[in-house]
N, C-alpha and C positions, 0 to 999 in steps of 0.2 A: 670772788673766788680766790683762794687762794693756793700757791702757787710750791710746792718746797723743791730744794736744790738737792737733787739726786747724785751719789757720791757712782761715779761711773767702775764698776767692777772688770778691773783687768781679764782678756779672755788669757786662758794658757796659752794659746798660740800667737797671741801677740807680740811684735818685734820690738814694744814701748816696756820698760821696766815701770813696774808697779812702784809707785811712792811708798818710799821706808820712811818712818818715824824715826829722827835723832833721837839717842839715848840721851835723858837729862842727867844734868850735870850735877856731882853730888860736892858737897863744902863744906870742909867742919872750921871750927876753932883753929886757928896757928897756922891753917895752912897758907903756904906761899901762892901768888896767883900774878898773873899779867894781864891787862888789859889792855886792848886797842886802844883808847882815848886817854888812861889816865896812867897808865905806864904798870912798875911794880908796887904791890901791896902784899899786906899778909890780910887774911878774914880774922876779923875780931868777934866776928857774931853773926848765929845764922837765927832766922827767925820762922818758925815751927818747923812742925816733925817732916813735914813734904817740902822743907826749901821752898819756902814762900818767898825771901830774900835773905840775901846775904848783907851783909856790913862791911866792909873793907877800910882800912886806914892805907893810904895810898902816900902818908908822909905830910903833905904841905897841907890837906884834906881827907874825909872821910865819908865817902859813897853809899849808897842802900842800892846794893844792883838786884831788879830782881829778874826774874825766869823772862824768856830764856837767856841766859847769860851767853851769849853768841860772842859777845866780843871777849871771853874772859877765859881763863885757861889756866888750871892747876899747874905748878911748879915741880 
């Protein structure tokens, strides 16, 4: 038998906030960005139309960060 995992539907009257979805994070060409781990960079290159991954040159090195970029933050 098999078994599936039921996504639990907030009642309206409940005192628990229903889980929001983060807005993903958009990146072009030149932009400036920060990273937790690897400090300041600019994006050299993003790879397809939905930000599959970004490219960063970060100075000493050059990253392929991809979704979700949680640790990484436009300038």
């Amino acid at each position: 038998m098999t078994k599936f995992a039921a996504v639990p539907l907030p009642l309206p009257t409940s005192p628990f906030k229903a889980r929001v979805a983060a807005p993903r994070k958009h990146f072009a060409v030149g932009d400036r960005v920060t990273h937790d781990t690897y400090g300041l960079g600019r994006a050299i290159g993003v790879e397809g139309d939905s930000h599959i991954a970004v490219l960063v040159d970060f100075g000493s090195r050059q990253e392929r960060i991809t979704p979700p970029c949680t640790g990484m933050f436009k300038l």
